[in-house]
N, C-alpha and C positions, 0 to 999 in steps of 0.2 A: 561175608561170612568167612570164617576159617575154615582152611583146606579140610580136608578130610585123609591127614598125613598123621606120620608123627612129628616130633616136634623137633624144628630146626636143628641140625647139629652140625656146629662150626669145628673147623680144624685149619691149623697150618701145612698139615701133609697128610697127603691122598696117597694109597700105596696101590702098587699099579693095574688091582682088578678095578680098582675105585674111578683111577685115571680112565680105563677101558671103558666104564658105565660113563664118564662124562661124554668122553668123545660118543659115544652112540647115540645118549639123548641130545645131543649137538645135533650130530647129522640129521636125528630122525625130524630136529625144529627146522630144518634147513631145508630138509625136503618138502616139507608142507609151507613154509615158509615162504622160499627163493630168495632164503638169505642166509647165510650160514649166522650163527649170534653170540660167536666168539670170535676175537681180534686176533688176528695172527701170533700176536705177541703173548698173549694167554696162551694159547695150544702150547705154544714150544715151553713158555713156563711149567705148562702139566705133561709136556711129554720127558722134559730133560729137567726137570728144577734149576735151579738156578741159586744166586747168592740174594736177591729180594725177594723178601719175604712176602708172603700172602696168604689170606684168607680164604676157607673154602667153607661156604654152607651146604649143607647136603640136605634135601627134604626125598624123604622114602614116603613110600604106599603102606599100610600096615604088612604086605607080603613082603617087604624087603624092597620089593623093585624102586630106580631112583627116577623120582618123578620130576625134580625141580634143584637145579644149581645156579649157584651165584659166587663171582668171583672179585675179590677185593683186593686190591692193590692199593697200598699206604705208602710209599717209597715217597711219593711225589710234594715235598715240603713248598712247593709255589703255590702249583695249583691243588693241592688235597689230594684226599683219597679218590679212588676211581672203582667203579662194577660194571660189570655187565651178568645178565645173568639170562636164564632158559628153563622152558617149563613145557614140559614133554607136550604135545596138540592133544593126546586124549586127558590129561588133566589140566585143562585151561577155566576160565571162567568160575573158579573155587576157592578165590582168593590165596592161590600159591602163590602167584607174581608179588599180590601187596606184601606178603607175610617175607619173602625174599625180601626184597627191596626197605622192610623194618630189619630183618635180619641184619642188612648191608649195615643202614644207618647205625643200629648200635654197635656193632662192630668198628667201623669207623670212626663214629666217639670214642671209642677207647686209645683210637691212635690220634685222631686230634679233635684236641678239646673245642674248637670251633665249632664243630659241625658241619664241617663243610661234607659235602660228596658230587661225585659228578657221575653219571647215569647215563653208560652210552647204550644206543637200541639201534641194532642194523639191518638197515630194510624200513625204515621213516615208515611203521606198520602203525596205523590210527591205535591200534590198542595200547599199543608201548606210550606212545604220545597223549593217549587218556590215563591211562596208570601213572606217570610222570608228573603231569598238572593236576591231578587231584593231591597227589601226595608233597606239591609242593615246590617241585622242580619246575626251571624255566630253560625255555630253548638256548644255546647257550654256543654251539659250535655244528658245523654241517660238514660233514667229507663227502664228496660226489666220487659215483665208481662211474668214468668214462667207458666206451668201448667202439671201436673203430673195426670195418672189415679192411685184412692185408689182401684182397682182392685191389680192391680200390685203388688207385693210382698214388706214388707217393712222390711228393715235390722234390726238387734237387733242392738239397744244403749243403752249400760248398761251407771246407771249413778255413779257417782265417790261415793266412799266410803263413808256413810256420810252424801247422801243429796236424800231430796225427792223432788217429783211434788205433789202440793196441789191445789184446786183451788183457784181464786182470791177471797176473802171476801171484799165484798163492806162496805167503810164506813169505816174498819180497816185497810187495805192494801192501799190506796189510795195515804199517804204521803210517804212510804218507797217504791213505784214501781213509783212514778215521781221521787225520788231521782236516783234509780238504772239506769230509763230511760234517765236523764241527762248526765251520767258517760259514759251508753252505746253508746249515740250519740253527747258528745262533741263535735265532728267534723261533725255531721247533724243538724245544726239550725233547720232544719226547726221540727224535731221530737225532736229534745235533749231541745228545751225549751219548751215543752207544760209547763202548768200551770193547776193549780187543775181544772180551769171551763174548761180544755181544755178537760182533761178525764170524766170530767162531763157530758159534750157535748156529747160524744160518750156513753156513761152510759146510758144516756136516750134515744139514736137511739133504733128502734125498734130489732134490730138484735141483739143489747146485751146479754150474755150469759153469767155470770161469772161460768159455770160450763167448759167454754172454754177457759178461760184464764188462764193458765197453770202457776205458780211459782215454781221454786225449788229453797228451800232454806236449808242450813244447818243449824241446831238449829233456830236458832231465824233470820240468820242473809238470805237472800233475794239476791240471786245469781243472778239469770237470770227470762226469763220468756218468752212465747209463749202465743201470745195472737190471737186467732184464732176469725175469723167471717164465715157467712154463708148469700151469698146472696140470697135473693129469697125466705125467709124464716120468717115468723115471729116470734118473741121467746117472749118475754113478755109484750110488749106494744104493743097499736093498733098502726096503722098506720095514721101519723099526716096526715090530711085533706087536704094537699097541695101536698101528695106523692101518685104518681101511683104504684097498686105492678107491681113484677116484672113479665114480660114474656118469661120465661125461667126457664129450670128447676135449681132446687138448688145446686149452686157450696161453697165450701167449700173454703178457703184464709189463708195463714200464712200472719196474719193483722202486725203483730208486733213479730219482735223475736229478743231479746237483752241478750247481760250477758256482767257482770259487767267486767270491765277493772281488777278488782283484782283473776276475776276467768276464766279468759283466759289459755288455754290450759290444761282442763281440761275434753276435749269432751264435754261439755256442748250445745254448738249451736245445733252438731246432734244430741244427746238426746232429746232435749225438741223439736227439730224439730220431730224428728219421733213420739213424744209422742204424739203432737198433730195434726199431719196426723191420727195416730190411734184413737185419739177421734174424729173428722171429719169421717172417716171411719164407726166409731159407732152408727153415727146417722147417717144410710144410706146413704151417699154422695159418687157420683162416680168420682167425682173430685176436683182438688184443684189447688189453681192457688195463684202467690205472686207477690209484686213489688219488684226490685230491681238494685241498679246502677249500669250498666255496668262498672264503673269505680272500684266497690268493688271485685274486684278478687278473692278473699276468697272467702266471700257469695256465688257467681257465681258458682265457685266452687263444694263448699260443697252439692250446691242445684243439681247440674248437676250430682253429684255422688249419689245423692238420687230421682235421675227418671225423674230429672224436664226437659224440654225442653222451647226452645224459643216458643213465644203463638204472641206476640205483643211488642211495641217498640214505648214509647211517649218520645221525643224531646224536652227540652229546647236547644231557640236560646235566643245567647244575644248581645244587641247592645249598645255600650258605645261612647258618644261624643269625637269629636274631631277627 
């Protein structure tokens, strides 16, 4: 049946009381949840906009309050557009998810005439995975959130003859770790093309650290790198005016960890992996948690023999015309 709302209304900008009501019905899905059900990369789109463009569906209560959002990003000419979206826990089961998720679709078609869409849902939540398959989407991609206790004992990884860990120097290292980042994720669009305002973006998030993002490079020349974050923590900016802190204690993340195509098989990955669990470690954190694709065997892997365990499991479904 149809929600018991008003009726869907799309826009390409949210002005910041708008922005406010998203992140709250976020959290409050997250908290009933134990899954937040927005990508990192959407939040910082609605907290800071950005130069791509996107879609925002808004579904209200007849009192105004906002019960249900859906976010659409069309940028991606390979693989199509992409949503995710959220529907507050007390109005569930009232067909707001299906009427989003139509919302999405024709939105979508207006940006490509394919039809294509892809449907991510985080937290692999049976409901999201039954709303998905009825509506026509198939399973399609799997990101597993690892997480490891820094209690636990961590291996030695000596690093190759030659080359050190340094931290990141802002402002000098900027253009030679988006090039390395390119190389290392060729085959990950969605990481391998950031751009300078992209690492910018993240620069100015409150949780920034460059004493935690990890480079090893041999002489001059910029191998790989471990670029760690710390939720729940503030490090040197206040907290923008539109962000609740967090309520939980402080977990630690391997945010980014890449080495260059030319210094593959070098041990490098579990080095600067363990180097920066031990800096995570150091600033009192009792745990550490990562994304990564099911589909990346190595990674998986590598991470599995360094303590990690399955934690959580967010889903892209995707549906193609015809």
């Amino acid at each position: 049946m149809r929600p018991a709302t008003t009726a869907l209304r799309d826009t390409d900008h949210l002005e910041p009381d708008a922005v406010s009501e998203v992140l709250e019905l976020a959290g409050a899905a997250g908290d009933a949840d134990g899954a937040y059900p927005l990508a990192e990369h959407v939040v910082l789109h609605l907290r800071h906009g950005g130069d791509a463009p996107a879609t925002h569906l808004l579904a209200r209560e007849p009192g105004g309050g906002l019960v249900g959002y859906a976010h659409l990003d069309t940028t991606d000419e390979v693989d199509g557009p992409s949503a995710e979206l959220v529907v507050h826990p007390m109005y569930r089961r009232r067909g707001l998810g299906r009427a989003l998720v139509e919302g999405a679709l024709a939105a979508a078609t207006r940006a490509d005439p394919a039809g294509r869409l892809r449907l991510w849902a985080h937290g692999d939540h049976p409901s999201a995975t039954a709303l998905a398959l009825t509506m026509g989407f198939e399973r399609a991609r799997v990101l597993l959130q690892l997480r490891r206790s820094l209690f636990a004992p961590l291996p030695a990884a000596d690093l190759p003859p030659g080359v050190a860990i340094r931290p990141f120097r802002p402002g000098e290292d900027d253009e030679a770790w988006l090039a390395v980042n390119a190389r290392a994720f060729a085959g990950h669009p969605d990481q391998g093309r950031w751009k300078l305002a992209d690492l910018h973006i993240r620069m100015n998030e409150p949780w920034f650290d460059p004493a935690g993002f990890l480079l090893a490079e041999r002489g001059a020349e910029l191998l790989g790198f471990h670029w760690t974050k710390v939720h729940g923590e503030v490090h040197t900016h206040p907290l923008p005016s539109n962000t609740e802190p967090h309520h939980h204690e402080p977990i630690g993340e391997v945010y980014v960890l890449g080495v260059d195509p030319s210094a593959h098989g070098l041990g490098l990955g579990k080095a600067l992996t363990v180097a920066g669990l031990r800096y995570l470690r150091g600033q009192g954190l009792d745990q550490a948690m990562l994304y990564v694709d099911e589909a990346n065997t190595t990674a998986v892997k590598l991470y599995l023999k360094l303590g990690f365990a399955r934690w959580s499991t967010d889903v892209c479904f995707r549906r193609r015309a015809g």
